[in-house]
C-alpha positions in Angstrom: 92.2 57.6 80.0 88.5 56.8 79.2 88.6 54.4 76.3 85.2 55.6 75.1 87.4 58.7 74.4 88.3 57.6 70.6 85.3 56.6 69.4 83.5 59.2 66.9 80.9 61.4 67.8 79.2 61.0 65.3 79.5 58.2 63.0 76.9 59.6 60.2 79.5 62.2 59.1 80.9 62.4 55.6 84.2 63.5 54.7 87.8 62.2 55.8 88.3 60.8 59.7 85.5 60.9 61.9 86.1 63.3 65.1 86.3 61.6 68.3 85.5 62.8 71.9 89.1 63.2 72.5 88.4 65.9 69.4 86.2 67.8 71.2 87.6 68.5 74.2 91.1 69.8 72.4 88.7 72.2 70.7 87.2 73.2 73.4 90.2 73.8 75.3 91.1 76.0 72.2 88.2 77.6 72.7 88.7 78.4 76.0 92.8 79.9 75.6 90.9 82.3 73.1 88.2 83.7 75.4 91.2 84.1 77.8 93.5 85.6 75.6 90.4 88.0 74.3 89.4 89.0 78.2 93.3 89.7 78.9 94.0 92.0 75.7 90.2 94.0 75.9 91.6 95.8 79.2 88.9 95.0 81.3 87.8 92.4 83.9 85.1 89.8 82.6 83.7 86.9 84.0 86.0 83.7 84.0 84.4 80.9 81.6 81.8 78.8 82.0 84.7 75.3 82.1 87.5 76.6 84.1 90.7 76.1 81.8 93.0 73.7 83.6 96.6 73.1 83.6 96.9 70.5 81.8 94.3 71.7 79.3 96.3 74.7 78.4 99.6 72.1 78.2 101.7 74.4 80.5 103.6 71.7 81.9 105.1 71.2 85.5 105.4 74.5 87.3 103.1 77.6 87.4 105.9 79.9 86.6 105.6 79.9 83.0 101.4 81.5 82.7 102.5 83.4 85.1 105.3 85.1 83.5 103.5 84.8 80.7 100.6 87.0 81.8 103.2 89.6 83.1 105.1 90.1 79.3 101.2 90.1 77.7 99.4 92.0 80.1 98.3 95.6 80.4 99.9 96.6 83.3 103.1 96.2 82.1 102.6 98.4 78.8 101.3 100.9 81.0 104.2 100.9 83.7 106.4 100.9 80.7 104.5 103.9 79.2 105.4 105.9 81.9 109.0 104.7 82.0 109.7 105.5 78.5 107.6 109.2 78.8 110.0 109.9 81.4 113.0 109.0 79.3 111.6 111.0 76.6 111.0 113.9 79.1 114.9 113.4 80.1 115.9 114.1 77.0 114.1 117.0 76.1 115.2 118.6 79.4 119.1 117.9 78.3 118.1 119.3 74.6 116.8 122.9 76.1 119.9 122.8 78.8 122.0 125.4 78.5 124.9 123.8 79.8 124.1 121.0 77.4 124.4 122.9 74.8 127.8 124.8 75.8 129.2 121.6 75.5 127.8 120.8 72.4 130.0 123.2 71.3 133.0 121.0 71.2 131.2 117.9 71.2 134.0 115.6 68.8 136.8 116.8 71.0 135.1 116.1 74.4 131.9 114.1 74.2 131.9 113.6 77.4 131.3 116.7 78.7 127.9 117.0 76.6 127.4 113.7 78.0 127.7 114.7 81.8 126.2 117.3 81.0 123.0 116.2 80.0 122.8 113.7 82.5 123.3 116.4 85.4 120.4 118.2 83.8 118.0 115.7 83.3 118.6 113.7 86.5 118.7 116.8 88.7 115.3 118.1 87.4 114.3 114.7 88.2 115.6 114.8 91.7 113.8 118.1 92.5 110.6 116.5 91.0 110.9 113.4 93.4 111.8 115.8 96.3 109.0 118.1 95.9 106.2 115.2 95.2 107.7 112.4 97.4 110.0 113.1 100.4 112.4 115.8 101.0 115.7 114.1 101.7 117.2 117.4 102.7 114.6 118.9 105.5 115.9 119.6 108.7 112.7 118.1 110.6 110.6 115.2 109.6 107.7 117.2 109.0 109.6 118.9 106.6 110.5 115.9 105.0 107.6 113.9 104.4 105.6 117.4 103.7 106.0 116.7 99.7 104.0 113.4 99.7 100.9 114.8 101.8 101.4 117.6 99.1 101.1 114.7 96.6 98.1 112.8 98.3 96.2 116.4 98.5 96.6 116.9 95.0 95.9 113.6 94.3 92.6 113.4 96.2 90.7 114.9 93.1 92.4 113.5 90.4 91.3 110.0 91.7 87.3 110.5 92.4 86.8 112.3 89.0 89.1 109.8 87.4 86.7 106.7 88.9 84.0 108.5 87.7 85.6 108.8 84.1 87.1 104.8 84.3 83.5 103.6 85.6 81.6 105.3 82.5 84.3 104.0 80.3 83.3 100.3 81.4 79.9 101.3 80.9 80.7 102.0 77.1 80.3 105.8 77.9 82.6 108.4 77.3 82.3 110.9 79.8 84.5 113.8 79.1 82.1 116.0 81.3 83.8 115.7 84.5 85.0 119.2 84.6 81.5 120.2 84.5 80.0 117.8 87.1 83.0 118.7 89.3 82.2 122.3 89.3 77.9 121.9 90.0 79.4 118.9 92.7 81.5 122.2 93.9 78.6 124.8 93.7 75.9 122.5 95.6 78.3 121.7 97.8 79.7 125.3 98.6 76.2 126.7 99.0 75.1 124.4 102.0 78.7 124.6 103.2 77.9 128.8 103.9 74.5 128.9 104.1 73.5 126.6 106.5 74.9 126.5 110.1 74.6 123.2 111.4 76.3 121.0 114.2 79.7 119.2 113.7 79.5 116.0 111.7 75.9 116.8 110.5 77.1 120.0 108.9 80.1 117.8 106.5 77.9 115.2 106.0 75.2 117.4 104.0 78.2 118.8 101.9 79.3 115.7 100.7 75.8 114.4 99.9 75.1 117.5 98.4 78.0 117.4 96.3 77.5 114.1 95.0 73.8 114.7 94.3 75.0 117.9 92.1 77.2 115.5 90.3 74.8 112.8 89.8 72.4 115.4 88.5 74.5 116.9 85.7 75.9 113.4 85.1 72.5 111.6 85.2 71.0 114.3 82.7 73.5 113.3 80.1 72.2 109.3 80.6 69.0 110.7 80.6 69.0 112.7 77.0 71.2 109.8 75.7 68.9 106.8 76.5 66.0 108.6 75.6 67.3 110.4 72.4 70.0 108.7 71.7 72.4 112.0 71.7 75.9 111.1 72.0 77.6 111.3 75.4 80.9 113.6 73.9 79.1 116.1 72.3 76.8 116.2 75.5 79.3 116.7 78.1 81.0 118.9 76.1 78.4 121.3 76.1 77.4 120.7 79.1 81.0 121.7 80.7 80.3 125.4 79.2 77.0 125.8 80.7 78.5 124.7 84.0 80.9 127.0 84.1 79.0 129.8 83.1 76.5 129.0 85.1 78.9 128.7 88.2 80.0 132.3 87.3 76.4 133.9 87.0 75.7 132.3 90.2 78.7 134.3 91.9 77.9 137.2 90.6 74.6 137.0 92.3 73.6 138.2 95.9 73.3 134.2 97.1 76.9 133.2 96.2 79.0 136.5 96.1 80.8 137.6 99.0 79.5 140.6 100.9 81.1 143.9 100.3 83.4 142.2 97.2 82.9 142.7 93.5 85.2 139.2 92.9 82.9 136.2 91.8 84.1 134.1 95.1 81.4 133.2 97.4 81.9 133.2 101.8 84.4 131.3 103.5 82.6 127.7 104.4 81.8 127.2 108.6 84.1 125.6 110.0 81.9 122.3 110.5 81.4 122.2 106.7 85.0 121.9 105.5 87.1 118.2 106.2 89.6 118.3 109.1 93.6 117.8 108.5 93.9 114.3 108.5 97.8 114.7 109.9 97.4 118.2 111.6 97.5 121.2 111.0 101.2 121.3 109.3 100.0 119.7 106.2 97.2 120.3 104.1 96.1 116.6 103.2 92.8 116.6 104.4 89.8 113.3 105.3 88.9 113.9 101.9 91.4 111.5 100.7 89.9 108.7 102.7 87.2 109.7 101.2 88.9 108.9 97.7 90.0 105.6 99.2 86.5 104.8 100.2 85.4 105.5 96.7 88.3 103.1 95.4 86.8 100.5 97.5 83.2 101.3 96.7 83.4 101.4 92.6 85.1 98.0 92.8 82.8 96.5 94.6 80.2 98.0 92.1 82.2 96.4 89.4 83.1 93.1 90.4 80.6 91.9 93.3 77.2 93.3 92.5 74.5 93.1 90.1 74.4 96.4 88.8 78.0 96.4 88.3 77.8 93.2 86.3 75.1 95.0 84.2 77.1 97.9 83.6 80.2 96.0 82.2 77.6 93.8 80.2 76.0 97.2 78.6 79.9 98.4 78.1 80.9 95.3 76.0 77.7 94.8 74.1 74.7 96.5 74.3 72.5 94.3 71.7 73.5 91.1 73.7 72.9 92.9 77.1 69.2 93.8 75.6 68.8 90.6 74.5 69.8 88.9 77.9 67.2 91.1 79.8 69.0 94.4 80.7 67.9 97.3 80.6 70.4 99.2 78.5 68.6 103.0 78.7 68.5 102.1 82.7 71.7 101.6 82.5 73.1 104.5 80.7 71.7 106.6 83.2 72.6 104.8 86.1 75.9 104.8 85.1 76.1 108.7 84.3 74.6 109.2 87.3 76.9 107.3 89.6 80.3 108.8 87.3 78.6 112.2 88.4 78.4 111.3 91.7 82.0 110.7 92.0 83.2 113.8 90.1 80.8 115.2 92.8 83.2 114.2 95.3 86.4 115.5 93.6 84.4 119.4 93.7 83.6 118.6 97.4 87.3 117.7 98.1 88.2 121.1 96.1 86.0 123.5 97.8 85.7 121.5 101.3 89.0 120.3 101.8 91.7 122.8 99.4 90.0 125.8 98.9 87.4 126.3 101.4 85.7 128.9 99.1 83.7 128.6 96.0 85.4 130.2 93.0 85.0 129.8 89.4 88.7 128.2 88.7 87.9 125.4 91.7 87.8 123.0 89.1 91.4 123.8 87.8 91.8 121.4 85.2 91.0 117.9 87.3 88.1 117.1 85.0 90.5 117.0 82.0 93.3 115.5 83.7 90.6 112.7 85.0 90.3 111.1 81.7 93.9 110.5 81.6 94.2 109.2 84.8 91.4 106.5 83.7 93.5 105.8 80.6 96.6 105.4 82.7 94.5 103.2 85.2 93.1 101.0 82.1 89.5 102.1 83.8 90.4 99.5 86.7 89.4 101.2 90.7 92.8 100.2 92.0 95.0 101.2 88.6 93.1 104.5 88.6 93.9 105.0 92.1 97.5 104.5 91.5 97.7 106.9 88.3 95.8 109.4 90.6 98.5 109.5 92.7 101.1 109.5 90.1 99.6 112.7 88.3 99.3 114.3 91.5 102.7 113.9 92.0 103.5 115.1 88.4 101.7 118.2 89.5 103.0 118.7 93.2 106.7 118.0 92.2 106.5 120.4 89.2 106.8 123.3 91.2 109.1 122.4 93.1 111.5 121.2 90.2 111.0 124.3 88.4 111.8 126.5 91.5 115.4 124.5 92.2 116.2 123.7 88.5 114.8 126.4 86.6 113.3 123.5 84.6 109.6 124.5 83.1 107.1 122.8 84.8 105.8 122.6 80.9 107.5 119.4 80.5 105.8 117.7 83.3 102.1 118.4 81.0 104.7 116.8 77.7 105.4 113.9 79.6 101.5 113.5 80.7 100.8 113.6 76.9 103.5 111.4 76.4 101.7 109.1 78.8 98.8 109.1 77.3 100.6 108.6 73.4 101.8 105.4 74.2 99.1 104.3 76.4 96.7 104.7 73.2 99.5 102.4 71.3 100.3 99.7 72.9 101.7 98.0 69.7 104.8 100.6 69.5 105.1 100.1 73.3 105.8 96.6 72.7 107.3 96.9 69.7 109.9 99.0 72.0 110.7 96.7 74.7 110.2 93.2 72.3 107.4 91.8 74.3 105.4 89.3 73.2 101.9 90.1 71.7 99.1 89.5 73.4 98.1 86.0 72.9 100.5 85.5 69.9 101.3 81.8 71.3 100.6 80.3 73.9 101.8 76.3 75.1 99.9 73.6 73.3 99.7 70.3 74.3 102.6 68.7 74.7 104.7 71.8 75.0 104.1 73.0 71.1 103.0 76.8 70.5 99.0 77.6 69.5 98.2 80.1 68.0 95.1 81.8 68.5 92.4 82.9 66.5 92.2 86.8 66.2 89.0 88.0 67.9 86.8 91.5 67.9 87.9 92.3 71.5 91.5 91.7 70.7 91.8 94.8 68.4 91.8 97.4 70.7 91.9 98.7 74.2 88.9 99.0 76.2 88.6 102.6 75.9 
């Protein structure tokens, strides 16, 4: 211990005990648990402090275990996993509600509960079982083609879901929200399609053009919304929301001209795209997943690099949390609107491409489906993280691959797979009830003082909500 540790700082002040050095630093190790706490409850990824918080600082005591655990109980991911657990749950029960043979036994429910009770548990956890063997593997195919069919169904599916929703989850950490994929997803799609019939090119050259033609449609309807925003200071919803009309209008105008319609058919579908401009199977020609979902992975990979290891990135997330501070630090906010449009474009550029070079392999008005929609709850599922939006990618496209397949064996709609999306996305946007559910600690309620005593911290702005 450094003796010169209890002397006061400053002798000159007035007004009960003088603070020592030893002072200080406990405040500023206070200081520090509350820009932790603040960086773990905002959703995001910031920047670790300027003085690294040590262990003994933070009085955890011998063992890591305990911040550990700790982090686990108060962190996002867990209120999101058990978001989707209790959807499901919810989604169980509403499937033994509607059950006919449920409610047969309802009938005479005092006299023999336990029929109701076997009853709605065959219901539910047989819908359940189709969904799982439809989306992930197929425990009762004769060949293992057969079996492991579902999942490349899943990954296919998946494949759009995941660049639209990175394009979604990188404008959210931007402070942008960009509910326009559906429209940059269907111009992606249309620029796209046109060089992917028009032009006959070599193998390899021929792809390539598509998928930079794609993302430069995307980046081009995404960029103009940056562009009207940092220069007139529109607002971002409204934009994209209009802005999805006039793209799919304009999508179906264009087929119903002589460049994009089909010879010799009055249907607004456009030519089938060369063969060198659509992506190859990825696991041959039994399945349908296609390169286009290493493409999605390559994405993953790329936006998280963007984030987390490169200027602009850090720029972005520095706009996203406060613009007046970012202007006063030196960035350039308006830049960085449309940057950030522009690169969310981009990516929704890649779901079209994936859609009409990879599914469809034709330009039609409905390419889109609904992925642009779906994309901002997969963002919201992912907490606008590249990995965590990966994952919820994948878990929406197995919503939607195992839903017909569950409602084919069970008879189950596949309505309640879209209730248990918006069930998703209920408890995702209240994470208090989640936790209120499952008894978990709030987020930086206490936390281990020195000498093992609790600390309490100080409520802060970016403790008050989600990120997005």
């Amino acid at each position: 211990m450094n003796p010169q540790d209890d002397r006061p700082v400053n002798p000159a002040t007035g007004g009960g005990a003088h603070p020592t050095r030893r002072d200080a630093k406990d405040a500023a190790r206070q200081d520090e648990i509350r820009l932790e706490t603040a960086a773990e409850t905002a959703g995001g990824e910031v920047p670790p402090p300027a003085v690294p918080a040590t262990t003994a600082g933070l009085g955890v005591g011998p063992g890591a275990e305990a911040p550990l655990m700790q982090r686990i109980m108060t962190g996002n991911a867990l209120v999101a996993f058990l978001s989707v657990v209790l959807s499901l749950i919810l989604g169980g029960l509403l499937i033994a509600v509607t059950d006919q043979e449920v409610a047969s036994a309802s009938s005479y429910f005092f006299s023999r509960p336990q029929d109701t009770i076997a009853a709605a548990w065959t219901a539910a956890s047989s819908a359940y079982i189709a969904l799982f063997q439809g989306s992930v593997f197929n425990f009762e195919g004769d060949t293992f083609t057969r079996m492991i069919y579902p999942l490349t169904q899943t990954l296919t599916v998946a494949t759009p879901l995941i660049c639209a929703g990175l394009g979604v989850a990188l404008a959210f950490r931007a402070g942008l929200f960009n509910i326009g994929a559906q429209g940059q997803i269907l111009i992606g799609a249309t620029f796209a399609g046109w060089v992917g019939f028009t032009l006959h090119l070599p193998v390899g050259i021929h792809l390539l053009l598509v998928i930079l033609a794609g993302m430069v449609g995307g980046a081009l309807w995404g960029g103009l919304v940056g562009l009207l925003k940092a220069r007139t200071g529109a607002h971002e919803v409204i934009l994209t929301i209009m802005f999805n009309y006039i793209a799919t209008n304009l999508v179906l105008y264009f087929l119903s001209t002589p460049a994009f319609q089909r010879p010799g058919s009055t249907n607004p579908i456009s030519p089938q795209l060369d063969a060198t401009a659509v992506y190859p199977p990825l696991l041959g020609a039994s399945f349908r997943l296609h390169w286009g979902f290493v493409v999605a992975v390559l994405a993953t990979v790329f936006v998280w690099w963007l984030l987390n290891r490169s200027t602009v990135g850090f720029e972005l997330r520095a706009v996203g949390a406060n613009p007046s501070a970012a202007r006063t630090a030196g960035v350039n906010v308006s830049k960085g609107y449309i940057l950030a449009m522009a690169i969310a474009g981009a990516l929704a550029g890649l779901a079209g491409v994936a859609q009409v070079s990879g599914t469809e392999k034709v330009l039609t008005s409905g390419v889109a489906a609904s992925f642009g929609f779906d994309a901002i709850t997969v963002a919201l599922l992912g907490r606008s993280s590249p990995w965590g939006t990966f994952a919820a990618g994948i878990l929406f496209g197995a919503f939607r691959a195992g839903g017909v397949a569950m409602q084919a064996s069970t008879g189950t709609s596949i309505d309640i797979v879209l209730v248990v999306q918006s069930l998703i996305v209920l408890f995702i946007a209240a994470p208090p009830l989640v936790r209120a559910l499952f008894r978990l600690p709030a987020p930086g309620a206490t936390r281990a003082g020195k000498g093992g005593s609790s600390t309490s911290t100080t409520p802060t702005p970016a403790s008050t909500g989600a990120a997005a």
